[in-house]
C-alpha positions in Angstrom: -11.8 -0.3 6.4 -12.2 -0.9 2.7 -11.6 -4.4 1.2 -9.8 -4.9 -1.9 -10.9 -7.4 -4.1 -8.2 -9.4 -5.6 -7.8 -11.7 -8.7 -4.9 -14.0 -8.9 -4.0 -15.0 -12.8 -1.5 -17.9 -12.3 -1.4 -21.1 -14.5 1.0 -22.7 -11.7 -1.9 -23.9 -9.1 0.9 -24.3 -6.2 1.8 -21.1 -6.9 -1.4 -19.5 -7.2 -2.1 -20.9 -4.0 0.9 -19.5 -2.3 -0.1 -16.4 -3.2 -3.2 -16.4 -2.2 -2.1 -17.3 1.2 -0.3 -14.0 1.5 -3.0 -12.2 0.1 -4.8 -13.4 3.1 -2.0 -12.6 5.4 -2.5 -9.0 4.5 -5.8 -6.9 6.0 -8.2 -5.4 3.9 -8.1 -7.8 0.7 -9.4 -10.9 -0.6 -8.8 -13.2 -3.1 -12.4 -13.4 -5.2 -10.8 -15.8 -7.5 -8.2 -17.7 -9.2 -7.9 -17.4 -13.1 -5.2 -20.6 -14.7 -5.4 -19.2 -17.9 -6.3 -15.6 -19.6 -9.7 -16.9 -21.2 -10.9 -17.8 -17.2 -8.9 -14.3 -16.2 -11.2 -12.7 -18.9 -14.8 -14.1 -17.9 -13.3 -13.5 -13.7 -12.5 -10.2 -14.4 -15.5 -9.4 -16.0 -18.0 -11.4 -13.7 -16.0 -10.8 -10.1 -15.0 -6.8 -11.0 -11.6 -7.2 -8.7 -9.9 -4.4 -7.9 -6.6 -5.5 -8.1 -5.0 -8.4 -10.3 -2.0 -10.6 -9.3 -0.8 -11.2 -12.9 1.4 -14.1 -14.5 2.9 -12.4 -17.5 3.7 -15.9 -19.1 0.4 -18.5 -19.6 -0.6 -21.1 -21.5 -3.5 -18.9 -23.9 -0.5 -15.8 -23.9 0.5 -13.2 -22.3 -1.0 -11.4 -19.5 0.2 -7.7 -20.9 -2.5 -8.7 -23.3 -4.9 -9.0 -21.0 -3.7 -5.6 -19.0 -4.0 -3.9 -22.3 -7.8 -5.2 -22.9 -8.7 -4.1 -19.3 -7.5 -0.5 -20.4 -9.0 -0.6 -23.3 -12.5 -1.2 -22.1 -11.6 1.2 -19.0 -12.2 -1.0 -16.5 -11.7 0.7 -12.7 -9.1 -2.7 -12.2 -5.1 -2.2 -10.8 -2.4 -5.1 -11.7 0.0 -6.1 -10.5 2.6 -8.5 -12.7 4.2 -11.0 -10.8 6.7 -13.2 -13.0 9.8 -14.7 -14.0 10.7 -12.3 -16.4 13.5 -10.3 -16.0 13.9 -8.8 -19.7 14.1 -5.4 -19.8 11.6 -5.0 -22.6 9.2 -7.1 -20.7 9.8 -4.7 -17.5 9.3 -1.7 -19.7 6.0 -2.6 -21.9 4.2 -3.6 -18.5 4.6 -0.2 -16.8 4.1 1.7 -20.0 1.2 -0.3 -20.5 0.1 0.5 -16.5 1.1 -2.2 -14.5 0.7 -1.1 -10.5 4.2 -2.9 -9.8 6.4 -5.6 -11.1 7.6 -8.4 -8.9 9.7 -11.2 -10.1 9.3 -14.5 -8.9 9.7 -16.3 -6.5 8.4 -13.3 -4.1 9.5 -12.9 -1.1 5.9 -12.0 1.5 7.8 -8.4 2.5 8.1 -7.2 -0.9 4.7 -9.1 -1.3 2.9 -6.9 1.5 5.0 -4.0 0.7 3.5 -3.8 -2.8 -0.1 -4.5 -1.5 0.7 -1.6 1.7 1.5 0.3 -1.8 -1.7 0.3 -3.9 -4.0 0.4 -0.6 -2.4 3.7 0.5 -2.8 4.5 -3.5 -6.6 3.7 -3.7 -7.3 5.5 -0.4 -5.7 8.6 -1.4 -7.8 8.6 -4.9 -11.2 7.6 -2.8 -10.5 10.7 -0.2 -9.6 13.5 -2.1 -10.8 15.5 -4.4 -8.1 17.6 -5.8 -4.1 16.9 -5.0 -1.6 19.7 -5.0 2.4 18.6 -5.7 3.1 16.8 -2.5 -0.1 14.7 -3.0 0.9 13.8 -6.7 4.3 12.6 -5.8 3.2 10.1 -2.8 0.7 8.8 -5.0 3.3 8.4 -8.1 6.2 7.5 -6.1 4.7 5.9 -2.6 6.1 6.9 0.6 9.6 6.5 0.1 9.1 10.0 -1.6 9.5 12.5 1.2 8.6 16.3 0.9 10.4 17.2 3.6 14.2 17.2 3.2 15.4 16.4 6.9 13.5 13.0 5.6 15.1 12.5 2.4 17.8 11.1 4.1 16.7 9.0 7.3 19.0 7.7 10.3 19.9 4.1 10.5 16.6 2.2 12.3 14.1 3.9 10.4 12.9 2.4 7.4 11.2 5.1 5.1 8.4 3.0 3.9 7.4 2.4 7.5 7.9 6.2 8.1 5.6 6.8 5.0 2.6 4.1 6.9 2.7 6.6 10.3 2.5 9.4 8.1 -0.2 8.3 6.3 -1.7 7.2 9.6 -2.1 10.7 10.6 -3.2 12.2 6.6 -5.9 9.4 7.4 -6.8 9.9 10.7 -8.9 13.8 10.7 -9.4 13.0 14.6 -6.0 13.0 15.5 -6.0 16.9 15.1 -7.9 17.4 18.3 -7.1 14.2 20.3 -3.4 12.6 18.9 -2.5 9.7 18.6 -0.8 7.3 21.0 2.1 5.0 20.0 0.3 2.2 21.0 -2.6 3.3 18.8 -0.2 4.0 15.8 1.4 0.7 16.3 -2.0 -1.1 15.8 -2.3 0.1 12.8 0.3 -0.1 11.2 1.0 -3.4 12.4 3.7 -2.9 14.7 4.5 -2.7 18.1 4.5 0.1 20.6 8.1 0.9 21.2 8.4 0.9 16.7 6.0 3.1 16.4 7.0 5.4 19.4 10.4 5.2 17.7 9.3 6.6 14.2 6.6 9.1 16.6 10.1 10.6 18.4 11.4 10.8 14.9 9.3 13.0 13.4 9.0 15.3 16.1 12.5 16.0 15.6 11.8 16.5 11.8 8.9 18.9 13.1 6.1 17.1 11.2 4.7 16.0 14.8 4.6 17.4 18.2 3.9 15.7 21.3 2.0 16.4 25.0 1.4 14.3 27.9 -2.4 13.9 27.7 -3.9 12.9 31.4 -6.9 10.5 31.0 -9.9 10.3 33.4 -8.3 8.0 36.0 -5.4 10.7 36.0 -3.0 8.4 34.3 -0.4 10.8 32.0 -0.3 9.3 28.2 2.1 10.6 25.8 0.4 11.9 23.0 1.1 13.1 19.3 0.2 15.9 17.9 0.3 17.0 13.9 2.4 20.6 13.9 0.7 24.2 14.8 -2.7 22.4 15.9 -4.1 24.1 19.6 -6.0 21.8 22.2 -7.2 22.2 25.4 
C-alpha cells in the first residue's frame, strides 16, 4: 500500500497535534512535518515534498490560500486540504477555485476527518492506476463515491451508507484478482476497516443492484465459503 506523506500547517500547536494524531489513526499516511507558520510551511514543503497538506487558512505570516496558490504556481505534485474556522462564503469559494482537495471547518470531528483522507487516497490511486478514464471514472474522481453510476444506487436503503458502499466498490476496481477468485466478506471487511457481517451486508446489497454476484466457493479442507463475484465473469 502506498503512503501518503502529509504536512500539517497549524500555528495552534495543541491543535496541530490533535491532528496529527488522527492522521496516524488513519493507514497509509504520515505526518513528515509540522509547519506553525507559512515561512516554515514554505521551506517543509519544499524540503519534505508532502503529498497532501493539512492547511490553517488563518496564520500568523498570512493566509494559507497564499501559500496554496504558490504551490500551483510552481506546479508542485502537492493536494491540500484547508482545515479552518472560516465559515465565510468568499473564503469557502476562493479555496476551491484556487484547488483546495476539501474544506473542513474546525473543530473536526475524526469521521469527517478520515472520511476526507478515505477521499484523496481513493483519488490518488485512481490517478496512479490508470491511464485514461471514460465518464464514470471522471465523476468518482470529481465527486468521490457518493456519486453512483448506477441508478438503483442513487438512492440507497436505510443501513447503507454510500461512502462506505463507494470503499467496497472501490475494493473490487482495486483488486484485478478478485475476477477469478472473489472476494470474501471477511476479506472485504479487512480492508475496508470493517467487520464481517458490514461488509457482507453492503456484498448482499449490491448483488441485488447486480454490480456483484455471489457462489459458494469450497476450499481444500472442503469447507463452503461464500464468495463474490464482479458481474458476467466465468470460473471454474
Amino acid at each position: 500500500m502506498t503512503t501518503y506523506r502529509v504536512l500539517i500547517v497549524e500555528d495552534d500547536s495543541r491543535i496541530a497535534e490533535l491532528h496529527q494524531r488522527f492522521v496516524e489513526k488513519v493507514l497509509g499516511f504520515d505526518v513528515v512535518g509540522m509547519a506553525l507558520n507559512l515561512a516554515e510551511a514554505r521551506e517543509m514543503a519544499e524540503l519534505l515534498l508532502p503529498d497532501l497538506l493539512l492547511l490553517d487558512l488563518y496564520l500568523p505570516d498570512g493566509n494559507g490560500i497564499d501559500l496554496l496558490q504558490e504551490l500551483r504556481g510552481q506546479g508542485q505534485q502537492v493536494d491540500v486540504i484547508l482545515i479552518t474556522a472560516a465559515k465565510e462564503v468568499e473564503s469557502i469559494q476562493q479555496a476551491l477555485q484556487t484547488g483546495a482537495f476539501d474544506y473542513l471547518v474546525k473543530p473536526v470531528m475524526f469521521k469527517r476527518f478520515e472520511d476526507s483522507l478515505h477521499q484523496f487516497q481513493s483519488y490518488r490511486q485512481q490517478l496512479q492506476t490508470t491511464a485514461k478514464m471514460g465518464q464514470t471514472e471522471i465523476d468518482q474522481l470529481r465527486h468521490g463515491h457518493t456519486v453512483s453510476t448506477n441508478p438503483e444506487t442513487s438512492d440507497v436503503p436505510k443501513g447503507i451508507d454510500p461512502l462506505t458502499l463507494g470503499k467496497v466498490q472501490q475494493v473490487f476496481h482495486d483488486h484485478g484478482s478478485s475476477k477469478a477468485t472473489g472476494l470474501s466478506a471477511e476479506e472485504v471487511g479487512a480492508s475496508i476497516g470493517a467487520s464481517r457481517s458490514t461488509a457482507r451486508r453492503y456484498l448482499e446489497y449490491l448483488i441485488t443492484t447486480g454490480e456483484l454476484r455471489a457462489d459458494v466457493v469450497y476450499g481444500s479442507v472442503g469447507r463452503p465459503e461464500r464468495r463474490y463475484f464482479p458481474p458476467k465473469i466465468n470460473h471454474s
